[in-house]
LUMGU-897905 format. One line per 10 residues: number of its first residue (from 1); for each residue x, z, y of N, C-alpha, C. Coordinates in Angstrom, 1 decimal, always signed. Example, Ala and Ser with C-alpha at 12.3 -4.5 7.8 and 13.67 -1.06 7.14 Angstrom:
# residues 2
1) +13.2/+7.8/-5.7/+12.3/+7.8/-4.5/+13.2/+7.8/-3.3 ~ +12.8/+7.1/-2.2/+13.7/+7.1/-1.1/+12.9/+7.9/+0.0 .
***
This chain:
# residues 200
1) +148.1/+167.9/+104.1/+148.1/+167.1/+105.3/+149.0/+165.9/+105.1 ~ +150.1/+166.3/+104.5/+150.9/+164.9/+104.2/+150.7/+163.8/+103.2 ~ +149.5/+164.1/+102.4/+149.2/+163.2/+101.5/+148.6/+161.6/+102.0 ~ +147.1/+162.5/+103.3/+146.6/+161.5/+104.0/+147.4/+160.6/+104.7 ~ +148.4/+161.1/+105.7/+149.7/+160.4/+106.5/+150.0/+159.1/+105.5 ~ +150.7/+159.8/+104.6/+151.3/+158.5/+103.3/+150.7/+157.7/+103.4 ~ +149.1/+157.6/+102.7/+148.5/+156.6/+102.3/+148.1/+155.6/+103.5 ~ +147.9/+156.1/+105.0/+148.0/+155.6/+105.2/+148.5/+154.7/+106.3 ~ +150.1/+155.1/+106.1/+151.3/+154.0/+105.9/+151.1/+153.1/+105.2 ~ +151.0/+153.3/+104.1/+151.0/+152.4/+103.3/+150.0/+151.1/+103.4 .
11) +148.9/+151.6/+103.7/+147.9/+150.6/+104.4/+148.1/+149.9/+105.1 ~ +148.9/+150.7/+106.5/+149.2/+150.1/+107.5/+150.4/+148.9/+107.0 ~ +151.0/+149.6/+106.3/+152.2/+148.2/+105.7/+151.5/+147.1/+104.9 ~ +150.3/+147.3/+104.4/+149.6/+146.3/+103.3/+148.9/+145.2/+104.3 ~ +148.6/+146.2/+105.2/+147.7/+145.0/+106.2/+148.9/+144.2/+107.0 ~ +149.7/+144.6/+107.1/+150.9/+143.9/+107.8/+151.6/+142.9/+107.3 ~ +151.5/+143.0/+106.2/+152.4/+141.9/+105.2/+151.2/+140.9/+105.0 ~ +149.9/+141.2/+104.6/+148.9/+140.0/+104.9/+148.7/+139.3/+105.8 ~ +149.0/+140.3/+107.3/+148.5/+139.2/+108.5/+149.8/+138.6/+108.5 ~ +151.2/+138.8/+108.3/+152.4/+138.1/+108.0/+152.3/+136.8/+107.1 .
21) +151.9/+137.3/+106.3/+151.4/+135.7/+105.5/+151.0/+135.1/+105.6 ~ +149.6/+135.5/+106.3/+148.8/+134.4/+106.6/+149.4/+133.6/+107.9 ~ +149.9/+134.0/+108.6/+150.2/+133.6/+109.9/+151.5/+132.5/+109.1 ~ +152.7/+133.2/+108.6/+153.5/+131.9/+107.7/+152.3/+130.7/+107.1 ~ +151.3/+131.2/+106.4/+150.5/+130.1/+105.3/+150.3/+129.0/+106.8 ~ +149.7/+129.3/+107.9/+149.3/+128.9/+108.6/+150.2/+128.0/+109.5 ~ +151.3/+128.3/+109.9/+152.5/+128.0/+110.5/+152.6/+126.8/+109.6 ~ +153.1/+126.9/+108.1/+153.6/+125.6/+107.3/+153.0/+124.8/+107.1 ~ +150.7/+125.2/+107.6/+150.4/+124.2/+107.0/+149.8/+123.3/+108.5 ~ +150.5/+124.0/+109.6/+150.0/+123.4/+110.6/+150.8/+121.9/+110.8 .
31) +152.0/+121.5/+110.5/+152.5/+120.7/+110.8/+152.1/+119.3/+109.8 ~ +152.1/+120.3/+108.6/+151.0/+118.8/+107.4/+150.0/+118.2/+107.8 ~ +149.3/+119.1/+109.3/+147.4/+118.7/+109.5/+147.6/+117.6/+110.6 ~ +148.9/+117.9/+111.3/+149.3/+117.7/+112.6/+149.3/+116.3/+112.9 ~ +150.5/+115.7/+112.0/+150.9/+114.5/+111.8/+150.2/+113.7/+111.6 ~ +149.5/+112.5/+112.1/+148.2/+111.7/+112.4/+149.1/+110.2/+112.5 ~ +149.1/+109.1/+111.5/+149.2/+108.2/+111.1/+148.3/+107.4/+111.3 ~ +147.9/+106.4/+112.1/+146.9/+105.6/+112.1/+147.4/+103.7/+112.5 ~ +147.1/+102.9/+111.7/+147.2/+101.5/+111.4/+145.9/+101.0/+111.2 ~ +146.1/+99.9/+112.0/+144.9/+98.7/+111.2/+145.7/+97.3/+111.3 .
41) +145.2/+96.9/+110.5/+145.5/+95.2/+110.2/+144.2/+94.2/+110.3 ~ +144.7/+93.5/+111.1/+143.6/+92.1/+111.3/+144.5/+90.5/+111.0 ~ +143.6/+89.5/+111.2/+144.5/+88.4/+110.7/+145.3/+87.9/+111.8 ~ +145.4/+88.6/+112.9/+146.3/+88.3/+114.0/+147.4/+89.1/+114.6 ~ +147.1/+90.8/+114.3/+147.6/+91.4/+114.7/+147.8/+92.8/+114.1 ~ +148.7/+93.8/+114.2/+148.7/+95.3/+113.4/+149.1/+96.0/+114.9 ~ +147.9/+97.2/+114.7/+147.7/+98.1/+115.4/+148.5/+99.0/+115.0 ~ +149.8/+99.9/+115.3/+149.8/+101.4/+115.3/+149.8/+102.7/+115.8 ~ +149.2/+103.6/+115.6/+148.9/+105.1/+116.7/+149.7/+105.6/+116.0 ~ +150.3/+106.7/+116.0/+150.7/+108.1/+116.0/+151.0/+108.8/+116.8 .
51) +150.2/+110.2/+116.4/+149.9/+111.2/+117.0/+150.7/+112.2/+116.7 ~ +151.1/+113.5/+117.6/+151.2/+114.6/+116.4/+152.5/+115.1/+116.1 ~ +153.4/+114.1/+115.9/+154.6/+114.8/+115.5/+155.8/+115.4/+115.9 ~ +156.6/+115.8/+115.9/+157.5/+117.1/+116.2/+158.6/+116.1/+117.4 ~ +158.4/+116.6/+118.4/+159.2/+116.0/+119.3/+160.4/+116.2/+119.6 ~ +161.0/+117.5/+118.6/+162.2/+118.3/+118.4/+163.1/+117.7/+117.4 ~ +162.4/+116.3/+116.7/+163.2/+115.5/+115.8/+163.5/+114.4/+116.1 ~ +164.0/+113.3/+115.2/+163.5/+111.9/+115.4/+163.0/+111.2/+114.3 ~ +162.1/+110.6/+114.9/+160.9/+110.3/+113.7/+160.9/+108.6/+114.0 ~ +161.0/+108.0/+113.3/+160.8/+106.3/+113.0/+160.1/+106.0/+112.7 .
61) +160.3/+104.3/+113.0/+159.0/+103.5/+112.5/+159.4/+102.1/+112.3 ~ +158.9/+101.2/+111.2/+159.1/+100.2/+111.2/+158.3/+99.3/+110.6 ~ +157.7/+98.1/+110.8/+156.6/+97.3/+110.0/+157.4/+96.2/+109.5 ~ +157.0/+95.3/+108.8/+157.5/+94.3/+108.3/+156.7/+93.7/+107.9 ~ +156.3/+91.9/+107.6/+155.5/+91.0/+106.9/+156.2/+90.0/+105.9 ~ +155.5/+90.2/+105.0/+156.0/+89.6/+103.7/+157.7/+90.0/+103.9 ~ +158.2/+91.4/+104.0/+159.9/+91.9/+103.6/+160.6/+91.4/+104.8 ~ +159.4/+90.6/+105.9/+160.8/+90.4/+107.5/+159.9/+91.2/+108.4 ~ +161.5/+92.0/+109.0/+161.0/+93.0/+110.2/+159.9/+92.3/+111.3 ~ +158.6/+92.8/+111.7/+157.8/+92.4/+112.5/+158.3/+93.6/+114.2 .
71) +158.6/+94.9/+113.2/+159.2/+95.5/+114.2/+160.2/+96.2/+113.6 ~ +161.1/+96.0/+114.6/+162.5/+96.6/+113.5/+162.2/+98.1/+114.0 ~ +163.3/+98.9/+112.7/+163.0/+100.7/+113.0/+163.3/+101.0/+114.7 ~ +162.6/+101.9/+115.0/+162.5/+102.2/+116.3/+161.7/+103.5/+116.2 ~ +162.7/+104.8/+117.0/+163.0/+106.2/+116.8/+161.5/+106.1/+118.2 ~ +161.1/+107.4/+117.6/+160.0/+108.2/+119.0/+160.0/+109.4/+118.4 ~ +159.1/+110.2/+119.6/+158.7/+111.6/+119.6/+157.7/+111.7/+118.9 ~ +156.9/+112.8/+119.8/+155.5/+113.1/+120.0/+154.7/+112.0/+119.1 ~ +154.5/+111.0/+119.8/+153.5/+109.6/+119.7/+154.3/+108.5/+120.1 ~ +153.6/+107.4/+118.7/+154.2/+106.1/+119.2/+152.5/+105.4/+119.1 .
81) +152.8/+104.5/+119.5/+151.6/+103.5/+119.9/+151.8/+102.3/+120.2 ~ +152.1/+101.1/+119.4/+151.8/+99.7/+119.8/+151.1/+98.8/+119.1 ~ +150.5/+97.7/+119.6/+150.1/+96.8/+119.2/+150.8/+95.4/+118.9 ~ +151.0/+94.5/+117.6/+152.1/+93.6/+117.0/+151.2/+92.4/+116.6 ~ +151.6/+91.7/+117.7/+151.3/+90.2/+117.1/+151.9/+89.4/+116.0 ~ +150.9/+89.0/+114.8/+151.8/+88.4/+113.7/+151.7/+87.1/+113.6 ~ +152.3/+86.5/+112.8/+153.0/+85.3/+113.6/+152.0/+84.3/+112.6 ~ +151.3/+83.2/+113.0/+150.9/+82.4/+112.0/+150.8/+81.9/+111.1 ~ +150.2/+82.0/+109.6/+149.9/+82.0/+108.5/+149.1/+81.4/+108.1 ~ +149.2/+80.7/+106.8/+148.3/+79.8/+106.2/+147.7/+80.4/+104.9 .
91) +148.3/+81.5/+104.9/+147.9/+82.1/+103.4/+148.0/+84.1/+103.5 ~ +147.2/+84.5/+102.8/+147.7/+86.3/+103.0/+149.0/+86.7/+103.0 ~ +149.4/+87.4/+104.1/+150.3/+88.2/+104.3/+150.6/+89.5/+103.7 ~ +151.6/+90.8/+103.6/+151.5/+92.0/+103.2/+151.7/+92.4/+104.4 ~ +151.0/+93.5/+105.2/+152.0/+93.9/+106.0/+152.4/+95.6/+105.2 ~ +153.7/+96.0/+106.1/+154.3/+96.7/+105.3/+154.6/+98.6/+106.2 ~ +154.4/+99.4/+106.8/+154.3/+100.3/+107.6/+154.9/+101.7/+107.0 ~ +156.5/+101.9/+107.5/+157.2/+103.0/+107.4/+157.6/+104.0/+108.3 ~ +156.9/+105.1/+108.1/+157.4/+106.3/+109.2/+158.1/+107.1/+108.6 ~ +159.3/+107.6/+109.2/+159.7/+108.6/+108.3/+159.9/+109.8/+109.7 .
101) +159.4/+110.8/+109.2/+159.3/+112.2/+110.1/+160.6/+112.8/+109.8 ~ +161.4/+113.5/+111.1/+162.1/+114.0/+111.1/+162.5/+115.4/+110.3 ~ +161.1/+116.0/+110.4/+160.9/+117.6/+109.9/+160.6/+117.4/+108.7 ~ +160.9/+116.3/+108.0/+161.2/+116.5/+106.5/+160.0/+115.1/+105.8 ~ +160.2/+115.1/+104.3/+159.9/+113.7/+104.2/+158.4/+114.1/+103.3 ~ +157.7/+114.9/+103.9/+156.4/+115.2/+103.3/+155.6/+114.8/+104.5 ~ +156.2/+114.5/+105.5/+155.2/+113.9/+106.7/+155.8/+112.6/+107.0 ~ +156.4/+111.8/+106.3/+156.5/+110.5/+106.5/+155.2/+109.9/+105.7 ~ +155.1/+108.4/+106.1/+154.0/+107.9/+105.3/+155.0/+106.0/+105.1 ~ +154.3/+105.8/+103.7/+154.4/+104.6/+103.7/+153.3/+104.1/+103.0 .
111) +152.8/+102.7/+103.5/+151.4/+102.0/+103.2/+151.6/+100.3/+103.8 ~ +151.3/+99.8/+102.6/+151.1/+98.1/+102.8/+150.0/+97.7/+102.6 ~ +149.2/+97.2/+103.6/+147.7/+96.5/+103.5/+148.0/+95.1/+103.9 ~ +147.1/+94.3/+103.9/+147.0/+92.9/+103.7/+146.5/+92.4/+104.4 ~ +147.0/+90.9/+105.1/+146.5/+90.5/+106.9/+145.7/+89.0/+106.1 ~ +144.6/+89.1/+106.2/+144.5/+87.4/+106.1/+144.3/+86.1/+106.8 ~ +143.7/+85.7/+106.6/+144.0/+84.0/+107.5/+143.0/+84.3/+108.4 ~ +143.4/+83.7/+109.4/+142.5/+83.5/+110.7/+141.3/+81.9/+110.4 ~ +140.2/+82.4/+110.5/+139.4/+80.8/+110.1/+139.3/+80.2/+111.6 ~ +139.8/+79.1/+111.4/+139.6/+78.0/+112.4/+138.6/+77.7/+112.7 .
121) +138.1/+77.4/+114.3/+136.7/+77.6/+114.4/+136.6/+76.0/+114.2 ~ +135.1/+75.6/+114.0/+135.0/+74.3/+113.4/+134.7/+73.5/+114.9 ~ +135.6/+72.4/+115.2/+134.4/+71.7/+116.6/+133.1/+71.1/+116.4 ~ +132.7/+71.8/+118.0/+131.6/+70.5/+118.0/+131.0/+69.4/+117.5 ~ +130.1/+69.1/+116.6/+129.6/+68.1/+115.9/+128.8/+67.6/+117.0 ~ +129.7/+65.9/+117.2/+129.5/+65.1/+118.7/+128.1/+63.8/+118.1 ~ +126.7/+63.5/+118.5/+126.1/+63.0/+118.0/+126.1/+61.1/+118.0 ~ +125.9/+60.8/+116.8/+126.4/+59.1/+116.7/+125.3/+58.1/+117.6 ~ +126.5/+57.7/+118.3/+125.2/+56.5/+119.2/+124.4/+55.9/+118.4 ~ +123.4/+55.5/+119.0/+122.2/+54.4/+118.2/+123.0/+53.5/+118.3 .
131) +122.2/+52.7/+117.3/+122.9/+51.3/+117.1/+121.9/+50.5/+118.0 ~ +120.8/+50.7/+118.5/+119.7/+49.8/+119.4/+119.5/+50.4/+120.9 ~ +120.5/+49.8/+121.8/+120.2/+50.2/+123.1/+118.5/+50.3/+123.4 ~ +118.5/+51.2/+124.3/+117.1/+51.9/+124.5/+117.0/+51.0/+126.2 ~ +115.5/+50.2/+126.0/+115.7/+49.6/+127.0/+114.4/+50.4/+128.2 ~ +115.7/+49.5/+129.4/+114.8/+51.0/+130.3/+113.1/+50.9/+130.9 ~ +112.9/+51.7/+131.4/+111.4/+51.9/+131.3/+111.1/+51.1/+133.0 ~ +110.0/+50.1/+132.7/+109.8/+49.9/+134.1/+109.5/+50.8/+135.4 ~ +109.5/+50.7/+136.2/+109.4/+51.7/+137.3/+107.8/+51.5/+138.1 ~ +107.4/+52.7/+138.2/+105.9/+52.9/+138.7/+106.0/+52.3/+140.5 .
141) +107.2/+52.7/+140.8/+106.9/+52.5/+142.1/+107.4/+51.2/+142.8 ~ +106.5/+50.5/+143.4/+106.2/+49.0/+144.1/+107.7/+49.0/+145.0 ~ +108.2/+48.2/+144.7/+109.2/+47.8/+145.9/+109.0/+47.7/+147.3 ~ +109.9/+48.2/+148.1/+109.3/+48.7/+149.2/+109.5/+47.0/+150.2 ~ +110.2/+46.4/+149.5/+110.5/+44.9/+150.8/+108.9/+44.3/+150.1 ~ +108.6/+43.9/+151.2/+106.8/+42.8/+151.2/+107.7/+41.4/+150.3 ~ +106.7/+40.8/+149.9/+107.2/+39.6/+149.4/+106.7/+38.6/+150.8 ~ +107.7/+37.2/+150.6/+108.2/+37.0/+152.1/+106.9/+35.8/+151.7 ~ +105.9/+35.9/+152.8/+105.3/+34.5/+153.4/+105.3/+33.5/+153.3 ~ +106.6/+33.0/+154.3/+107.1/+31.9/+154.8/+107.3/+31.2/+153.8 .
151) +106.9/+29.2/+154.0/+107.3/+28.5/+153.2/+108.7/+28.2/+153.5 ~ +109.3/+27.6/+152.6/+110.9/+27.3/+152.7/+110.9/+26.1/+153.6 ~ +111.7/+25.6/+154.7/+111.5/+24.9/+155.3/+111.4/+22.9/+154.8 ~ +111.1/+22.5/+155.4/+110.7/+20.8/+154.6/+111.9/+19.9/+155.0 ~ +112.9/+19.3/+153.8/+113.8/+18.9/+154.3/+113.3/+17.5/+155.0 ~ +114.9/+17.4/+155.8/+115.0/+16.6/+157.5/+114.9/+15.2/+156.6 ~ +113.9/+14.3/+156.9/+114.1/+13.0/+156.5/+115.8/+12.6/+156.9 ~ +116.3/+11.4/+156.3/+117.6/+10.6/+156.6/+118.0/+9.4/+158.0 ~ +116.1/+8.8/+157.6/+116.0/+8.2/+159.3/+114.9/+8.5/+159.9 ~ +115.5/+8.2/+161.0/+114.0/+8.8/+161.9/+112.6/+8.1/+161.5 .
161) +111.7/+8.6/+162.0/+109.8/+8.3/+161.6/+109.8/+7.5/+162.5 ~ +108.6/+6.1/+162.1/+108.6/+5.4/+162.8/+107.6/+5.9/+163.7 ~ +107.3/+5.1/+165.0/+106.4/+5.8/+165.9/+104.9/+6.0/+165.7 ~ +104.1/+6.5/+165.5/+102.8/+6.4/+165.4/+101.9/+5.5/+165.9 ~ +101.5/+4.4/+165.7/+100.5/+3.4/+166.5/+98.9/+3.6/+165.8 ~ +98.5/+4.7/+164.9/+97.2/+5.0/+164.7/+96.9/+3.7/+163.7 ~ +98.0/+3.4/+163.0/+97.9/+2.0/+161.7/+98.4/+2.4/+160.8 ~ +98.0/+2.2/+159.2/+98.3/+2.5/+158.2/+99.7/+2.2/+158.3 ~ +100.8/+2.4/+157.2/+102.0/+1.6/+157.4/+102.4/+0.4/+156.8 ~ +100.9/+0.3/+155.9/+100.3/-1.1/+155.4/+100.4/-2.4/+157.0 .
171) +100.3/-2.0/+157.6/+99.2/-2.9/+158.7/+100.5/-3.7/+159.1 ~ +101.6/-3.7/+159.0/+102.6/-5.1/+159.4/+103.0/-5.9/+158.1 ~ +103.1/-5.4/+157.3/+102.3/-6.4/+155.9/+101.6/-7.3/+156.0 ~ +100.2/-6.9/+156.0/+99.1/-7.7/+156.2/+99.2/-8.7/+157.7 ~ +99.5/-8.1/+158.3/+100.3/-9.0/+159.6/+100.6/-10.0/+159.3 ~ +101.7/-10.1/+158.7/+102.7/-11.2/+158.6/+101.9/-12.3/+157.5 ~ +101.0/-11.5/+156.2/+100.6/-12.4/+155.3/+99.6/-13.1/+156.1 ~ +98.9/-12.7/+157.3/+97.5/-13.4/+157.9/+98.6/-14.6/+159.1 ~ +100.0/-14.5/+159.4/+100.1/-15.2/+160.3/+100.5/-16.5/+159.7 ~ +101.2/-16.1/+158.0/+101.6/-17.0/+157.3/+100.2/-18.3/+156.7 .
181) +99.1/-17.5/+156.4/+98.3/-18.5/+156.2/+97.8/-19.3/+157.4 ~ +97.8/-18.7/+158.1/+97.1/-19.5/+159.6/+98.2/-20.4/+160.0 ~ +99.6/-20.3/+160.1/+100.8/-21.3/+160.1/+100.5/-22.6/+158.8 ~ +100.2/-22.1/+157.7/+100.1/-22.7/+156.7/+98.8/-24.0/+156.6 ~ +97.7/-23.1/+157.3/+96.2/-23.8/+157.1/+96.7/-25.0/+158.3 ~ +97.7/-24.7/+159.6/+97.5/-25.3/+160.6/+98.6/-26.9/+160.3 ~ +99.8/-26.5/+159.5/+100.2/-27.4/+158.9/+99.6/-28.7/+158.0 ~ +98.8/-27.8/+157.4/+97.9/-29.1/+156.4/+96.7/-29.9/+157.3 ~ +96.0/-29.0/+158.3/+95.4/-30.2/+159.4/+96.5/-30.9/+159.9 ~ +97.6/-30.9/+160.0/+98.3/-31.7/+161.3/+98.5/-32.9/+160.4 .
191) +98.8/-32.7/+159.1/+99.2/-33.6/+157.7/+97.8/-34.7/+157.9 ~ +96.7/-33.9/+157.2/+95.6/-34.6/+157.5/+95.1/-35.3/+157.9 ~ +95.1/-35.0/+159.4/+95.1/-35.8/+160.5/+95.7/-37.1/+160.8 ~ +97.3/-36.7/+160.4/+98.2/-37.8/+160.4/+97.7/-39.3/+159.2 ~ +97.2/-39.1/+157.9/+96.9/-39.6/+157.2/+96.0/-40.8/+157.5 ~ +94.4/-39.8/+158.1/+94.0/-40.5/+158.9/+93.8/-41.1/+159.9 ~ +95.2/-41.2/+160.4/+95.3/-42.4/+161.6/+95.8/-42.9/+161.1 ~ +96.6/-43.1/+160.0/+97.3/-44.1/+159.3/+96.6/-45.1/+158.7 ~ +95.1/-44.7/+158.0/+94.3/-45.4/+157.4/+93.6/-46.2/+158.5 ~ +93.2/-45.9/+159.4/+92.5/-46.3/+160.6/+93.4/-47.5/+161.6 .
***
C-alpha cells in the first residue's frame, strides 16, 4: 500500500514544478510582449505611442533631428503619447528615437528613420492675355429712346424781313432802272426841242 502513495507524490510534485515553470516562463515573457513602441515619421512631423510599460519604474524618452533634441528626455509611466513638429528643412533629416525602460534594458528601443522634404505645392498657372483686344459684340436689342423727329430749329436772321408786298425782291430794282430811263428819254426831248427853236 505504500508503494502506490509514493509514486504518487511524486507525481503530484512533477506536475507542480511544471505548472511552476510555466507560470515563471510566462511571467518573464509577459513583460517582453507587453512593451509596445510605436513611431512614424512624415516630412513634417514624428508621431510617438507607447503602450504597455511598467508603471512601477521610470521609463524615458527622447527624439532628436540630425543629433539636436526635438524632444529632450522626458520620464513617463504606463504610456507616453505625443505628436512633434519638425522644424523646416531643405534636405533629409534623421530622426533619432530613444526609450529606455526602467525594468531593464531588453525593453528599451532605439531606431532612426528618415523625414524628408515637404514638396511645395506649385501655384496656379495664371493664363496670358491676348495680345488683340476682343471687340464687343453688337447688341440685338433696339434702343429703347425713338429717334427724335423734330428738325433742329432755323437760325434767327440778323435783320428783320422786309415786309411782304406780293413782289419779287427783284421789283425795286427794276423800279428805279424804268424811272431812270423815262427821266433820261424826257431830258433828251427837252434838249431836242430846245434845238429846234433855236433853228426856227
Amino acid at each position: 500500500m505504500n508503494a502506490p502513495t509514493g509514486a504518487w507524490k511524486r507525481s503530484g510534485a512533477l506536475i507542480a514544478g511544471a505548472a511552476l515553470g510555466l507560470v515563471g516562463v510566462g511571467l518573464s515573457a509577459a513583460p517582453a510582449s507587453a512593451h509596445t513602441p510605436v513611431w512614424t515619421v512624415t516630412c513634417s512631423e514624428v508621431t510617438v505611442d507607447l503602450k504597455a510599460y511598467s508603471p512601477d519604474v521610470t521609463n524615458t524618452v527622447t527624439v532628436t533631428v540630425d543629433g539636436k533634441d526635438l524632444l529632450p528626455t522626458e520620464a513617463f509611466g504606463r504610456e507616453f503619447s505625443k505628436t512633434l513638429q519638425l522644424p523646416e528643412h531643405k534636405a533629409e533629416v534623421e530622426v533619432r528615437l530613444v526609450v529606455k525602460a526602467g525594468d531593464g534594458d531588453r525593453f528599451s528601443h532605439d531606431e532612426t528613420k528618415s523625414a524628408p522634404v515637404c514638396e511645395t505645392p506649385k501655384p496656379p498657372e495664371t493664363p496670358e492675355p491676348s495680345e488683340t483686344p476682343e471687340e464687343p459684340e453688337p447688341s440685338d436689342t433696339p434702343s429703347s429712346e425713338p429717334p427724335s423727329s423734330e428738325a433742329p430749329p432755323a437760325p434767327e436772321p440778323s435783320t428783320p424781313p422786309l415786309a411782304e408786298t406780293g413782289g419779287s425782291s427783284a421789283t425795286p430794282v427794276i423800279a428805279g432802272a424804268a424811272a431812270a430811263a423815262v427821266a433820261a428819254g424826257a431830258g433828251i426831248l427837252v434838249v431836242t426841242r430846245r434845238r429846234r427853236a433855236a433853228r426856227g
